[in-house]
C-alpha positions as CSV (number, residue, x, y, z in Angstrom):
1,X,0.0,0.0,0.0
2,X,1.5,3.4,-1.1
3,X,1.7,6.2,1.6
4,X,1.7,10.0,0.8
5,X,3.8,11.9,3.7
6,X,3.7,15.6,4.5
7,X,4.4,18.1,6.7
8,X,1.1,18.9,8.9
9,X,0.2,22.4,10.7
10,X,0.8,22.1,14.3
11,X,2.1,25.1,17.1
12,X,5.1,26.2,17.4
13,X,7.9,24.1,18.4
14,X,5.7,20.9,17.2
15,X,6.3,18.7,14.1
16,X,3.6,16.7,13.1
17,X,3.1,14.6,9.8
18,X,0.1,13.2,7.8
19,X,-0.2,9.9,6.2
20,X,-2.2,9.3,3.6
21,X,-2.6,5.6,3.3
22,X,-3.7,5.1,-0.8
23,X,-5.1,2.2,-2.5
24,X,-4.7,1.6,-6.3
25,X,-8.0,0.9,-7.6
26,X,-9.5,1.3,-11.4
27,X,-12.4,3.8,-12.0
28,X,-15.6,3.1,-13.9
29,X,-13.4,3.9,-17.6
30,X,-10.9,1.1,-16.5
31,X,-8.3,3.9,-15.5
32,X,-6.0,3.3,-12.4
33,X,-6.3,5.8,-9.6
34,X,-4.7,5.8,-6.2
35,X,-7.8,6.0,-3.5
36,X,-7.1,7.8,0.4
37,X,-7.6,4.7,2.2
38,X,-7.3,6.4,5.6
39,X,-5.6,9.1,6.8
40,X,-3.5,10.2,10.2
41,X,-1.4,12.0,12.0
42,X,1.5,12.2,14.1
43,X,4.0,13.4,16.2
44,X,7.1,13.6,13.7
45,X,9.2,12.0,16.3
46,X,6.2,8.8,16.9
47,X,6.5,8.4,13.0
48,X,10.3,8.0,12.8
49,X,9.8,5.5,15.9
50,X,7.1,3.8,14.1
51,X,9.0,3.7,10.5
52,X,12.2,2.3,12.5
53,X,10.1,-0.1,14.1
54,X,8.7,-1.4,11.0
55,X,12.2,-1.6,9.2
56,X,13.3,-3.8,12.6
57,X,10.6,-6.4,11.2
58,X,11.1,-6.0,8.3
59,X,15.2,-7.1,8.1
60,X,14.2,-9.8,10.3
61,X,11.9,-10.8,7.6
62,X,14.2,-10.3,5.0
63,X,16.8,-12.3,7.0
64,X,14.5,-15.1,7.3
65,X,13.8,-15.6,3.6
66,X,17.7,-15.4,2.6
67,X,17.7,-18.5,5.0
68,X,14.7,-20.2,3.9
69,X,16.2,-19.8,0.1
70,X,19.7,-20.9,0.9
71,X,17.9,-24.3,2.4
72,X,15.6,-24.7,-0.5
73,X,19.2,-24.2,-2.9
74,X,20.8,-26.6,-0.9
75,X,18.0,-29.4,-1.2
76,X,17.8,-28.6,-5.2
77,X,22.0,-28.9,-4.9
């Protein structure tokens, strides 16, 4: 799922971002169009956080399927 990111209004001294969260979808014409799926906003410091957080799992992941094809490789030989 694509995200839009952007610098939101907020007081003084405070960062905050919105997320658009989009969806690709066709229209009625067959045309693709991305669709706001839902939208927040956040602290720029809890969106870093979050972001780094995500990466984390995400090498983990990534670490965990460069095993499982090594294995597979091996078994093919």
């Amino acid at each position: 799922m694509a995200k839009k990111i952007a610098e939101k209004a907020a007081p003084a001294g405070v960062k905050k971002v919105e997320i658009q969260h989009l969806r690709a979808m066709k229209d009625d014409s067959g045309n693709d169009v991305n669709v706001v799926d839902r939208t927040e906003v956040k602290l720029v410091d809890v969106a870093i956080e979050d972001a780094e957080a995500q990466l984390k799992v995400a090498e983990a992941k990534v670490t965990e399927l460069k095993a499982d094809v090594a294995a597979y490789k091996k078994i093919k030989g």
